[in-house]
Backbone as CSV, one residue per row, in Angstrom:
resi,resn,N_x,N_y,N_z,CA_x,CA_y,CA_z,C_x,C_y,C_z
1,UNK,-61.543,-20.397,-2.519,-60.874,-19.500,-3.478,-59.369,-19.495,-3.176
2,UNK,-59.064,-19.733,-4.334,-57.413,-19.585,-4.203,-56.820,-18.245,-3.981
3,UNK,-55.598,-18.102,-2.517,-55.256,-17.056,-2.251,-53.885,-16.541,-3.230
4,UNK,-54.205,-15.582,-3.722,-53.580,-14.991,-4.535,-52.064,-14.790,-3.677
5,UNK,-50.757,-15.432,-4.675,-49.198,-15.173,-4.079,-48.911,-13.998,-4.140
6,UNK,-48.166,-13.180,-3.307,-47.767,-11.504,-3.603,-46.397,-11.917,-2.923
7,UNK,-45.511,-11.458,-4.038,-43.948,-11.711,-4.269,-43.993,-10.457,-3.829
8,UNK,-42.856,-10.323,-2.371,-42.333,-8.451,-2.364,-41.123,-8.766,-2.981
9,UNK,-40.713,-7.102,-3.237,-40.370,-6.683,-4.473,-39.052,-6.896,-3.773
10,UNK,-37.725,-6.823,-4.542,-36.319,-7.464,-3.858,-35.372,-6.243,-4.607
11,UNK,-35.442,-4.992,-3.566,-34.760,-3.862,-3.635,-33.429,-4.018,-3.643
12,UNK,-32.361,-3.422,-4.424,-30.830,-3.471,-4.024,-30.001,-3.242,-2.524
13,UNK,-31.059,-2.542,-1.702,-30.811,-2.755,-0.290,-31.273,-3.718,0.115
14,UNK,-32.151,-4.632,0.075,-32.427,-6.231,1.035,-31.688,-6.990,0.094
15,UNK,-31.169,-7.133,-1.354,-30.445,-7.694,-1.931,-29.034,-7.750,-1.264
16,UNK,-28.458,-6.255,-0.986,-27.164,-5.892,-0.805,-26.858,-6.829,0.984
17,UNK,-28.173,-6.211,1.680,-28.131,-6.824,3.053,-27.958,-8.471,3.310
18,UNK,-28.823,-9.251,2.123,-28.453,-10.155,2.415,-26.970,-10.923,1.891
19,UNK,-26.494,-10.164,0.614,-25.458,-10.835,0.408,-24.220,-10.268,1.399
20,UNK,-24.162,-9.598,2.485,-23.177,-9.031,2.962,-23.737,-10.434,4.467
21,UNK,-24.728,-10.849,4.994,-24.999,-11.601,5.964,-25.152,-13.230,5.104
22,UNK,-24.608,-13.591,3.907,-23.959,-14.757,3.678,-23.053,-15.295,3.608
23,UNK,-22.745,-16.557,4.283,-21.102,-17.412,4.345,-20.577,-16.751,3.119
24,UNK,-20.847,-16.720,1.849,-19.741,-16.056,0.948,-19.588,-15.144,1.163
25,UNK,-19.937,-13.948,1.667,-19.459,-12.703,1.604,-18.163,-12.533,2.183
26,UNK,-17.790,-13.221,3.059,-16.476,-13.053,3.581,-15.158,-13.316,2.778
27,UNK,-15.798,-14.493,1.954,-14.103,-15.030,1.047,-14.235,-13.929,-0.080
28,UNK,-15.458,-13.565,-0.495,-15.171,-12.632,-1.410,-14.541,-11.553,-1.354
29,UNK,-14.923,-10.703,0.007,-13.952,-10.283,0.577,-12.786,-10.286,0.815
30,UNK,-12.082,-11.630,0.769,-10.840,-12.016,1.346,-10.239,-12.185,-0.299
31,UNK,-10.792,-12.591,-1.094,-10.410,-13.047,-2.782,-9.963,-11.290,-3.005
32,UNK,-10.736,-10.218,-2.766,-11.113,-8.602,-3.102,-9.718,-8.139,-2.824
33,UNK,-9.777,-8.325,-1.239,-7.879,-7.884,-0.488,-6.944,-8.708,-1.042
34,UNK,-6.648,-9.660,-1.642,-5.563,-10.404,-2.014,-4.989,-9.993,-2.978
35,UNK,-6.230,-9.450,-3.818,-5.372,-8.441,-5.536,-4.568,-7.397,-4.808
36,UNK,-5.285,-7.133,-4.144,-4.481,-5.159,-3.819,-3.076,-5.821,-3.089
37,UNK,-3.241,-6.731,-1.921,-1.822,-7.340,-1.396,-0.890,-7.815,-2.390
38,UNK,-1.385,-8.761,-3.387,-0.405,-8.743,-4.516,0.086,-7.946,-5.055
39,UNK,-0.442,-7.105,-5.894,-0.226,-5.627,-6.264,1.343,-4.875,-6.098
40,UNK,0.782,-4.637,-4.480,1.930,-4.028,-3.648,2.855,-4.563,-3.190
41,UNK,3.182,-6.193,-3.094,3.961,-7.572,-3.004,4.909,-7.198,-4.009
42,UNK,4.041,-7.451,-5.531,4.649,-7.285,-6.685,5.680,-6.312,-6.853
43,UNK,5.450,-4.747,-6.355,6.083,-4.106,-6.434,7.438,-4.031,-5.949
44,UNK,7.499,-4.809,-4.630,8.714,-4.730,-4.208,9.871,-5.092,-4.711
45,UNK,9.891,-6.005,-6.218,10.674,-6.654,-6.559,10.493,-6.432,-8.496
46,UNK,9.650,-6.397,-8.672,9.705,-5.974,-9.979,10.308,-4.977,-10.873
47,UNK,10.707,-3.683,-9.621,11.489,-2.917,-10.501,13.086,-3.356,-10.560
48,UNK,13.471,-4.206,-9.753,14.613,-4.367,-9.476,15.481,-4.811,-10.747
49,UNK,14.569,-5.646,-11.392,15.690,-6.087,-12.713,15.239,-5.577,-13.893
50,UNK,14.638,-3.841,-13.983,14.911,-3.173,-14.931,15.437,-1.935,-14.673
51,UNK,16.157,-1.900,-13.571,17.194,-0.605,-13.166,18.041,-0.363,-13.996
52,UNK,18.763,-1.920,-15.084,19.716,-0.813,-15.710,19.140,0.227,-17.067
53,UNK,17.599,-0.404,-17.363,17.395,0.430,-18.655,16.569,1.410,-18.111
54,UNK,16.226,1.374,-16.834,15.698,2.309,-16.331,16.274,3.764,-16.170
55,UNK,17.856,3.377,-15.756,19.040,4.560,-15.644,19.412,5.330,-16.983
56,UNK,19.474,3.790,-18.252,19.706,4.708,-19.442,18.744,5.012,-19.917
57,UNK,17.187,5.240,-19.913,15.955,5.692,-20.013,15.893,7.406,-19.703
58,UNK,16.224,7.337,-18.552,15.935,8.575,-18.034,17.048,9.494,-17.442
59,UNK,18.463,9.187,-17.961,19.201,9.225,-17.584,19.701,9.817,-16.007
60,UNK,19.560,8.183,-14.849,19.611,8.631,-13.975,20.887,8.182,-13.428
61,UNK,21.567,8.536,-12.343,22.558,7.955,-11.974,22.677,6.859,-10.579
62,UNK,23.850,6.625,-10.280,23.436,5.167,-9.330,22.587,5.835,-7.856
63,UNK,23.144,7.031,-7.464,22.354,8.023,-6.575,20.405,7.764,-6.701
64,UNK,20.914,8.331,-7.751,18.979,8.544,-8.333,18.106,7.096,-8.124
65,UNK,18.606,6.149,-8.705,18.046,4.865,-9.167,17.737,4.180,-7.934
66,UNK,18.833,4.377,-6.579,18.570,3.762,-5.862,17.442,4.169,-4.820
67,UNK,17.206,5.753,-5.311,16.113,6.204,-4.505,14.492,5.663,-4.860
68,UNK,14.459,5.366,-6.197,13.533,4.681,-7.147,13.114,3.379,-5.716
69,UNK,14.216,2.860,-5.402,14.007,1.739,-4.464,13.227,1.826,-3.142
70,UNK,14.262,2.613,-2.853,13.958,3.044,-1.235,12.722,3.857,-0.875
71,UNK,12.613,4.896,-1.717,11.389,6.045,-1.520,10.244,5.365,-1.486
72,UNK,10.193,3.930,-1.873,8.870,3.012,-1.433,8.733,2.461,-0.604
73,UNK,9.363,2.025,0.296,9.534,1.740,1.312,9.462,2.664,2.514
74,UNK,10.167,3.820,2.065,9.420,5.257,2.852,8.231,5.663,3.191
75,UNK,7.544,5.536,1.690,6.284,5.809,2.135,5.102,4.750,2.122
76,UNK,5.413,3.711,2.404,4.654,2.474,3.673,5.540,2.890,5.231
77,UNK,6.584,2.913,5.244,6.725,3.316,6.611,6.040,4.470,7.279
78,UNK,5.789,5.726,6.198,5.404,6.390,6.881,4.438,6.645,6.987
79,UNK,3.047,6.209,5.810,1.760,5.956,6.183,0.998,5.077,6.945
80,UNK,1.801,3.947,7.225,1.402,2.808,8.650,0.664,3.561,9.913
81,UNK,1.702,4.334,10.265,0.964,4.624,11.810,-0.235,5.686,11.347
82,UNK,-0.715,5.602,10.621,-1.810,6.927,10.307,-3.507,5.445,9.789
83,UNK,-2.591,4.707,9.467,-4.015,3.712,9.483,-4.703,3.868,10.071
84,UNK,-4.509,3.141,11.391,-6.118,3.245,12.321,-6.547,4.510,12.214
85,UNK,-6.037,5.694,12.708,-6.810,7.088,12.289,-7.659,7.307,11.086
86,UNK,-7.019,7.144,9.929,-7.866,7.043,8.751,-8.800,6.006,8.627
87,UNK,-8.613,5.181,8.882,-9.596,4.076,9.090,-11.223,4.612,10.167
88,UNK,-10.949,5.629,11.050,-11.821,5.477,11.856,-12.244,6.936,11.595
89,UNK,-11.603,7.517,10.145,-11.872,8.919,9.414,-13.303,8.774,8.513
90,UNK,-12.682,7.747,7.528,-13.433,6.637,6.193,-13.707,6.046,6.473
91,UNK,-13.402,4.921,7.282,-14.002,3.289,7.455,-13.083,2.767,6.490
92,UNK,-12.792,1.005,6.724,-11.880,0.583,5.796,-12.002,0.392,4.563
93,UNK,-13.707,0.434,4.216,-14.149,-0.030,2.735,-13.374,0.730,1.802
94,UNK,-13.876,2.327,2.480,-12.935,3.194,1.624,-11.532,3.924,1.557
95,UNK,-11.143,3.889,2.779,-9.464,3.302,3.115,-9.167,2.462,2.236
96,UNK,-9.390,1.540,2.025,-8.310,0.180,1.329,-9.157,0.833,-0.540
97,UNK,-10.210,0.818,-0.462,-10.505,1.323,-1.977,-9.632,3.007,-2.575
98,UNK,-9.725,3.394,-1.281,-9.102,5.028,-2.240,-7.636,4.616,-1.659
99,UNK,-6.789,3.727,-1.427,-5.457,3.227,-0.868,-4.711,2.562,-2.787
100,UNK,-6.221,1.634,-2.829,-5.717,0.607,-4.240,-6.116,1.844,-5.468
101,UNK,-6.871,2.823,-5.531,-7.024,3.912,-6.952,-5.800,4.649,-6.484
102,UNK,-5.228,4.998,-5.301,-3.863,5.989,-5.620,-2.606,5.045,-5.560
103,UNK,-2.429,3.439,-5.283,-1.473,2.686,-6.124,-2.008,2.301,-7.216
104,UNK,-2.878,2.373,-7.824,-3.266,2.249,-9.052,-2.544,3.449,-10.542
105,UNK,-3.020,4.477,-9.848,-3.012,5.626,-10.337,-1.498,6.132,-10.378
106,UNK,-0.593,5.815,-9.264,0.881,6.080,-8.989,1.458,4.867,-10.184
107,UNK,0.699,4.449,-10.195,1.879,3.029,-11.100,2.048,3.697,-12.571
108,UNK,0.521,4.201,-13.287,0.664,5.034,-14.530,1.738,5.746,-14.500
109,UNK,0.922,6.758,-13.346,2.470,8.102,-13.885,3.644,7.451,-13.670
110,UNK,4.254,6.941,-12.385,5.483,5.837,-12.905,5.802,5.682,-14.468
111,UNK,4.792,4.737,-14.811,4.723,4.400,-16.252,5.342,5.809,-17.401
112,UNK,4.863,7.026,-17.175,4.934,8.148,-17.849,5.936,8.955,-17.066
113,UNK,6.660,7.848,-16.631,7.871,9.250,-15.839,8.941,9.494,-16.809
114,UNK,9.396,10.760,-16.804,10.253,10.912,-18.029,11.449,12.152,-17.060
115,UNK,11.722,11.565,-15.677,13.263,11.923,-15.136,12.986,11.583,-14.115
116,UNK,14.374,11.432,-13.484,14.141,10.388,-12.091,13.764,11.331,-11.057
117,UNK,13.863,12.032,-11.234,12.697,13.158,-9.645,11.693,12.761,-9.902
118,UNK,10.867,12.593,-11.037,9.667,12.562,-11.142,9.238,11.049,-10.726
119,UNK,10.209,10.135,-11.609,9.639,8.853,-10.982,9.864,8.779,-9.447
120,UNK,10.852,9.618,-8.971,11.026,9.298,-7.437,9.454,9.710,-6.663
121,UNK,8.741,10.919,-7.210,7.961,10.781,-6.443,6.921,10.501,-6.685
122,UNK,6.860,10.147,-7.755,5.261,8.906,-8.209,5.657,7.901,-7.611
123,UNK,7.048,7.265,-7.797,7.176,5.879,-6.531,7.078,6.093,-4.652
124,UNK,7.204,7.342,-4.327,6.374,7.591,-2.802,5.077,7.836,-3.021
125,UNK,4.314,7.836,-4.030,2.542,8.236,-4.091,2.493,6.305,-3.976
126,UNK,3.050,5.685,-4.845,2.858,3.879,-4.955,3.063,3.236,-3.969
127,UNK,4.358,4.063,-2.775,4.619,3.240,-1.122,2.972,3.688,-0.585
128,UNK,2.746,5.293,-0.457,1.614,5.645,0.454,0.626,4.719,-0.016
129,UNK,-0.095,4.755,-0.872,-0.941,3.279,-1.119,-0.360,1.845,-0.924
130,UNK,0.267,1.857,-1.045,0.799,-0.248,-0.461,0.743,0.087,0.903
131,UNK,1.318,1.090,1.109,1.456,0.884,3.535,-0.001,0.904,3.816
132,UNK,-1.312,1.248,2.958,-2.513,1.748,3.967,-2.696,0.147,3.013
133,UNK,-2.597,-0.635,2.263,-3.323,-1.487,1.701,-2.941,-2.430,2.412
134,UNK,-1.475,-2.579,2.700,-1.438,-3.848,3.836,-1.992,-3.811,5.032
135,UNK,-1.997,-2.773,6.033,-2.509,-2.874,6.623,-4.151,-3.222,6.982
136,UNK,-4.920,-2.320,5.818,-6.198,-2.365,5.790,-6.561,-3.693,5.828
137,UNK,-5.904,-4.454,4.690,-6.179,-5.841,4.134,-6.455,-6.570,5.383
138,UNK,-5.636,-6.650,6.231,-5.091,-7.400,7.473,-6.280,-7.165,8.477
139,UNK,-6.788,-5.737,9.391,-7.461,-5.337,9.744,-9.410,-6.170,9.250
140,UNK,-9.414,-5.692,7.676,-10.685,-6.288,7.338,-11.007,-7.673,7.153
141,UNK,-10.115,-8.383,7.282,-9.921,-9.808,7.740,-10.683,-10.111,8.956
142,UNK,-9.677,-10.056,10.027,-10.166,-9.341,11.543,-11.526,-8.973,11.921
143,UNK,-12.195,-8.186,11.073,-13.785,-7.469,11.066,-14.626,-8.658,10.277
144,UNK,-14.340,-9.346,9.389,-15.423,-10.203,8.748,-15.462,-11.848,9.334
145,UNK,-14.309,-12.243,10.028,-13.759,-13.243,10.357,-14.386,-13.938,11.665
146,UNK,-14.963,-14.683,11.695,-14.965,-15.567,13.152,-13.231,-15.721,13.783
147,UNK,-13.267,-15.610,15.019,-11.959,-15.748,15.120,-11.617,-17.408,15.001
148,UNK,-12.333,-18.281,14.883,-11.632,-19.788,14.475,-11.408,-19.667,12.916
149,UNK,-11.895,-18.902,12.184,-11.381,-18.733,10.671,-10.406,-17.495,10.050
150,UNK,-9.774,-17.275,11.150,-8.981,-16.125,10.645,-7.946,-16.527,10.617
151,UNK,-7.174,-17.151,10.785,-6.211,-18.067,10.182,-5.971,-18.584,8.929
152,UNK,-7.185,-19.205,8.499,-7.223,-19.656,6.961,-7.006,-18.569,6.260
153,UNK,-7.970,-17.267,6.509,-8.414,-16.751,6.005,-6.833,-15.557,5.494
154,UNK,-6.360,-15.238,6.951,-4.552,-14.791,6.690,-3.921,-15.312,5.700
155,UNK,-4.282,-16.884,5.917,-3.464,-17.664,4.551,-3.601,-17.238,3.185
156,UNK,-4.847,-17.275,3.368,-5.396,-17.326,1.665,-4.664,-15.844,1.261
157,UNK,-4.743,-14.942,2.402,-4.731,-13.593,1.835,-2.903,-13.530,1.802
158,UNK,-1.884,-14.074,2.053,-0.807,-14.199,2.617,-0.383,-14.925,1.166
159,UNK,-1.449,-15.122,0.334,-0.506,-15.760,-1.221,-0.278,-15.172,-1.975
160,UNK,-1.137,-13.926,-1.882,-0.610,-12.259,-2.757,0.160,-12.114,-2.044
161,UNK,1.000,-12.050,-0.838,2.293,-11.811,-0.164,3.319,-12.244,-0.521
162,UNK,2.714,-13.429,-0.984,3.907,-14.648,-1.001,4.566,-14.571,-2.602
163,UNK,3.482,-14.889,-3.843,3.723,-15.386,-4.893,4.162,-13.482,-5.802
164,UNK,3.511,-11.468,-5.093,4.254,-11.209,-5.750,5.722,-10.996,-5.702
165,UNK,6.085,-11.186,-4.500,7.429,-10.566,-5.008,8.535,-11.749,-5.591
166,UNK,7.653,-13.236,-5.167,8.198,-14.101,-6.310,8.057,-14.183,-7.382
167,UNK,6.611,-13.640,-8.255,6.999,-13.223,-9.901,7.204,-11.767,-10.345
168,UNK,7.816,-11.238,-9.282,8.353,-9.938,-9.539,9.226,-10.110,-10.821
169,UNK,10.656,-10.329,-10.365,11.643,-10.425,-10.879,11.181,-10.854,-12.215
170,UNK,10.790,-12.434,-12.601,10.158,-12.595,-13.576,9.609,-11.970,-14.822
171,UNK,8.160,-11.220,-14.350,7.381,-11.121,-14.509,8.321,-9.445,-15.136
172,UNK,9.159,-8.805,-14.559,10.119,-7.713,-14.715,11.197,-7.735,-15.874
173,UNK,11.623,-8.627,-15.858,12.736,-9.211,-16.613,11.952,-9.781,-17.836
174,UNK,10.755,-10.489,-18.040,10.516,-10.093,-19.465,9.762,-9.297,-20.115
175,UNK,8.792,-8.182,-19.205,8.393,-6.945,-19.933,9.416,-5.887,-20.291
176,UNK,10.467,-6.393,-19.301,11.653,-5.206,-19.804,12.354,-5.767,-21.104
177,UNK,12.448,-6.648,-21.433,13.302,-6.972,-22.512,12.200,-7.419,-23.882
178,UNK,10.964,-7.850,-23.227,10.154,-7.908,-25.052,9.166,-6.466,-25.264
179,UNK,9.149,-5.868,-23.962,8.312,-4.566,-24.475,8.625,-3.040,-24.147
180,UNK,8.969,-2.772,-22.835,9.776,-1.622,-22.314,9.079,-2.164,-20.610
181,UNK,10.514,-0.900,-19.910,10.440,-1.229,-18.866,9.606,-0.339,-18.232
182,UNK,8.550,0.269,-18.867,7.670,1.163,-18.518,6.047,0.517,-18.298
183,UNK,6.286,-0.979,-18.931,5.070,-2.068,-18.663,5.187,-2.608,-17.267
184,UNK,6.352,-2.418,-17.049,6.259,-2.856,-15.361,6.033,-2.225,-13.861
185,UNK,4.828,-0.789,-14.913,4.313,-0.119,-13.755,2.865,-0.090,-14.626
186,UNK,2.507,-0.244,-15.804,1.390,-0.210,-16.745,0.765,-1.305,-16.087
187,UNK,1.389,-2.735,-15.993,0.619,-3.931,-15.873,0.429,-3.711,-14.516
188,UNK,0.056,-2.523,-13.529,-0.436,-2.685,-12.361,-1.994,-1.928,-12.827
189,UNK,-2.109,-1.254,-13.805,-3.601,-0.135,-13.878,-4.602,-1.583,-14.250
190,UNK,-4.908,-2.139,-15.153,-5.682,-2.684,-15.442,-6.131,-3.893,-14.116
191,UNK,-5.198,-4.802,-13.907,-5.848,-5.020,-12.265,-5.820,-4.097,-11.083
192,UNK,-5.315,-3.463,-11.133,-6.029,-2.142,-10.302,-7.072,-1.688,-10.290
193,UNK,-7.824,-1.237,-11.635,-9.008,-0.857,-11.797,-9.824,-2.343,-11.324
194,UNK,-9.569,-3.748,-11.449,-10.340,-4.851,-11.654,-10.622,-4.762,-9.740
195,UNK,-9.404,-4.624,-8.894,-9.412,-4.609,-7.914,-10.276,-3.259,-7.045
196,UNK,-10.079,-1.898,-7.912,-10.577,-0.774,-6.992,-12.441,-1.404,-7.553
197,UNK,-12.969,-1.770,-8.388,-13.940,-2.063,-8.707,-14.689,-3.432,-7.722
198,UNK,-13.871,-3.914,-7.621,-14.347,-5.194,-6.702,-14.868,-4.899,-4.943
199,UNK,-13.526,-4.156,-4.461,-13.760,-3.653,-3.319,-15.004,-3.119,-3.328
200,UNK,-15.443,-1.402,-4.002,-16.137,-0.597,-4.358,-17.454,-1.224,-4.073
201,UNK,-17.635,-2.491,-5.126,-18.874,-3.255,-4.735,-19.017,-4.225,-3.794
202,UNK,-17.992,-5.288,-3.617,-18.326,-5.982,-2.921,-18.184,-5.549,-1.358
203,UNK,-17.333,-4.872,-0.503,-17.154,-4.922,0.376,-18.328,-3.880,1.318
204,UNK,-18.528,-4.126,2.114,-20.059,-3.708,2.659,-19.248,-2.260,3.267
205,UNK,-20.417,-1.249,2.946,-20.048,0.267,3.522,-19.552,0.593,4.656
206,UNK,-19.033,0.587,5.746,-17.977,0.350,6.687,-17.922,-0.653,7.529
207,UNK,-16.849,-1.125,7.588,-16.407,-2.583,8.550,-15.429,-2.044,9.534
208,UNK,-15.751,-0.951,10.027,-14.825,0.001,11.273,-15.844,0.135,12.244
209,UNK,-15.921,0.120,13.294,-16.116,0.599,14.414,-15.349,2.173,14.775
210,UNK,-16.016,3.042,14.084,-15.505,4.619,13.894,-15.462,5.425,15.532
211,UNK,-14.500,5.777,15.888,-14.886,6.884,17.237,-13.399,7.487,17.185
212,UNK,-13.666,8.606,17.962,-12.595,9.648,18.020,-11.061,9.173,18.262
213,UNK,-9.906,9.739,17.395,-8.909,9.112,17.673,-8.015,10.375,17.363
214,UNK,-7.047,10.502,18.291,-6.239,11.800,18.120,-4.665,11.169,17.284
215,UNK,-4.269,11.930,16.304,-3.139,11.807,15.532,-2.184,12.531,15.639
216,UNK,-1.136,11.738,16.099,0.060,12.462,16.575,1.017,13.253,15.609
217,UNK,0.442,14.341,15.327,1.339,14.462,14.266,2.707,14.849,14.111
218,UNK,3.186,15.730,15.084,4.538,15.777,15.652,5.425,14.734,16.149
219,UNK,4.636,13.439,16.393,5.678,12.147,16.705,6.101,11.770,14.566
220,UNK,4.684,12.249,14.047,4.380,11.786,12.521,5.932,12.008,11.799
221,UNK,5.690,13.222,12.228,6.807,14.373,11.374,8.317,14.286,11.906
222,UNK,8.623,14.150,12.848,9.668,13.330,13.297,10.300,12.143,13.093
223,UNK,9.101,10.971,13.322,9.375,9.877,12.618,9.853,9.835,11.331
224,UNK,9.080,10.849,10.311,9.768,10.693,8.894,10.826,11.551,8.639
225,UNK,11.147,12.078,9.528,12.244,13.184,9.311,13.578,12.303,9.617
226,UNK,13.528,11.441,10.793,14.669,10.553,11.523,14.378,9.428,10.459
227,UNK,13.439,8.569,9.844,13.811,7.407,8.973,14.348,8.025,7.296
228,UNK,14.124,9.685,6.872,14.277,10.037,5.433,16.189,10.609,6.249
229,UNK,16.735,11.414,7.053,17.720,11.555,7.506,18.629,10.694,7.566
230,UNK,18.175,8.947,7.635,18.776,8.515,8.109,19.288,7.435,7.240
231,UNK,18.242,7.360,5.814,18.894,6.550,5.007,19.735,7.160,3.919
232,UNK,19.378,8.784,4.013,20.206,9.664,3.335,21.747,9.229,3.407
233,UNK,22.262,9.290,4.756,23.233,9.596,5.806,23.572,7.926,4.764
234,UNK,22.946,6.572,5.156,24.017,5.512,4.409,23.626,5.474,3.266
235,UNK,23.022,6.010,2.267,23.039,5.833,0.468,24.475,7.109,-0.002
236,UNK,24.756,7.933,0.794,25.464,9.126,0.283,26.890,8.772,0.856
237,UNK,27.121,7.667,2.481,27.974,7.931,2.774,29.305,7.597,1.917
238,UNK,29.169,6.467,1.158,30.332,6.191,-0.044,30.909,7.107,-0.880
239,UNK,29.873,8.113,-0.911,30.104,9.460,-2.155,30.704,10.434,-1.433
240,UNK,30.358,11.250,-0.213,30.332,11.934,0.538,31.607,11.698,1.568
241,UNK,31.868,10.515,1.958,32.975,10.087,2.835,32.125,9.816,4.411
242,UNK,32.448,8.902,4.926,31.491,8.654,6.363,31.544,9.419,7.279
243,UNK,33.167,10.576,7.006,33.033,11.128,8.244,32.785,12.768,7.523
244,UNK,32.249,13.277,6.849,32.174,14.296,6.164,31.419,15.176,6.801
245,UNK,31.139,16.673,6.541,30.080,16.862,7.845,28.080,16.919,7.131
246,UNK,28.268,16.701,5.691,27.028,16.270,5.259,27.165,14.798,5.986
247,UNK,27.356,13.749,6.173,26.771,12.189,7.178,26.649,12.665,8.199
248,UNK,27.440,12.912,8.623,27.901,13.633,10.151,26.125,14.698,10.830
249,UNK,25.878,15.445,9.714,25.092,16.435,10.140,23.782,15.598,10.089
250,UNK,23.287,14.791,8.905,22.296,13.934,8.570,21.944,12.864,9.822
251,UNK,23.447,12.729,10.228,22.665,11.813,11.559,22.425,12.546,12.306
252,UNK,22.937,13.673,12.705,23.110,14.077,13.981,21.324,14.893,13.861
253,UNK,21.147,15.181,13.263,19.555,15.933,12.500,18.773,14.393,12.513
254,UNK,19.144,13.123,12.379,18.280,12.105,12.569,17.782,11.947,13.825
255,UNK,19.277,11.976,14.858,19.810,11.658,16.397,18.674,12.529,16.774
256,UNK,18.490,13.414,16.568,17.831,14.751,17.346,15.919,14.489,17.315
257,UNK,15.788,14.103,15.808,14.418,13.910,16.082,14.013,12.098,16.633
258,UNK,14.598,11.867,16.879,14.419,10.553,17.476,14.191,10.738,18.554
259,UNK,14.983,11.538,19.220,15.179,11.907,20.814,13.894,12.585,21.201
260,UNK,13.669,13.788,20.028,12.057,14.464,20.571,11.456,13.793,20.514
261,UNK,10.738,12.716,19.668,9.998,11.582,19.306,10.017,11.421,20.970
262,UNK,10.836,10.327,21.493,10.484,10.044,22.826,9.182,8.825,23.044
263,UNK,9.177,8.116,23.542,8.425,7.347,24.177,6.717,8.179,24.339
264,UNK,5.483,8.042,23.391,4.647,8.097,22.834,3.620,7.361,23.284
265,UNK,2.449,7.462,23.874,1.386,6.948,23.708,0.682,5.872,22.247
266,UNK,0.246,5.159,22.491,-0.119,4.658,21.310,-1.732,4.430,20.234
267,UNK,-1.212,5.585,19.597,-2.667,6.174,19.380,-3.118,5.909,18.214
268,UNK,-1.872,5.162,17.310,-2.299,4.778,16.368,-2.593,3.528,15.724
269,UNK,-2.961,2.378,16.643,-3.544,1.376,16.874,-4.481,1.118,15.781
270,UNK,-4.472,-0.073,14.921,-5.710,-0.357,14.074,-6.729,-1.154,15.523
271,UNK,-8.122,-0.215,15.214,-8.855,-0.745,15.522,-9.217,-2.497,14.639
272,UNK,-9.461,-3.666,15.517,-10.064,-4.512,14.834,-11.240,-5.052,16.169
């Protein structure tokens, strides 16, 4: 008598398990982080060549506009050292996923900013997501990677590094002139969503090694007090005069928290 075949049944958990323990799971992975690295690549350079309709848009002045610049760069500096902590809060899946929905989400309102305070600080909500996305990116590399393939694997991910802030400008310069310069924070939502969706699924539910990690937050608050003091002190000094006692006081209020800062333990280490 012929023994009857019994197929077990192929649940979304032994499905999910095995595609996370196949050779592809890793590049997919690595394909997943490269949008969000582009993304935030892109940004660095794309607003640059629609500053001037940006100023007569919202009527901002050369003060204002240049903060548009800088305040992104602020806040990747100042969400960096808080990675590994958050990372070992969430895990990176959802670190780098709730990192790419709030640069996702910062690029809209950008898009809908209607005065330059406002875009100034939808463009520090767009740094705090790019500083946790580079890093993360980098880190989950690291976690999926044999170490003889993490090299390639840097590469591949190192061409969203590379190619946005080379079609920044571009890519800036003609949404500003055939459509408005308000598409050059729009055209980040739709691959954003393509990207927070990809992660979401593809990347397996934590790739952290989670354990207790103490966050310095008084070195935190210092640090951003001495790097926001201190670029104040040279964007104002032309206006202000270098030796005025607004520069004068801005450093000396930089000088000071640098000094408490002090030589720090290092606690905020990405785990890989």
């Amino acid at each position: 008598m012929a023994e009857a075949l019994v197929k077990q049944p192929h649940t979304p958990t032994t499905t999910r398990a095995a595609f996370v323990e196949s050779p592809a799971y890793k590049w997919w992975v690595t394909w997943t982080i490269m949008l969000g690295s582009f993304l935030f690549a892109l940004d660095t350079t794309i607003v640059n060549i629609a500053i001037p309709k940006i100023m007569t848009s919202i009527s901002a002045d050369l003060n204002q506009i240049q903060w548009v610049l800088i305040i992104y760069m602020i806040g990747m500096a100042v969400v960096m050292p808080t990675v590994g902590w958050l990372s070992d809060l969430v895990g990176y899946k959802w670190l780098y996923t709730g990192s790419l929905a709030l640069f996702t989400c910062s690029s809209a309102l950008c898009g809908m900013a209607w005065s330059p305070h406002s875009l100034i600080v939808f463009r520090l909500l767009q740094g705090l997501g790019a500083g946790a996305i580079a890093l993360t990116s980098m880190a989950v590399i690291f976690r999926v990677f044999p170490p003889e393939q993490r090299g390639l694997a840097l590469g591949i991910n190192s061409l969203g590094w590379t190619f946005g802030p080379i079609l920044g400008p571009m890519l800036g310069g003609y949404l500003t002139d055939t459509v408005s310069w308000r598409m050059i924070f729009y055209i980040n939502v739709p691959i954003g969503i393509v990207g927070v969706g990809m992660a979401a699924t593809i990347m397996a539910a934590d790739l952290s090694d989670r354990r207790p990690r103490r966050l310095d937050l008084p070195g935190l608050a210092t640090m951003a007090i001495w790097v926001v003091t201190l670029l104040v002190a040279l964007s104002r000094g032309n206006i202000e005069g270098w030796n005025s006692n607004y520069i004068l006081d801005s450093c000396d209020l930089g000088r000071s928290q640098r000094v408490i800062q002090g030589p720090r333990p290092a606690v905020w280490q990405i785990p890989v």
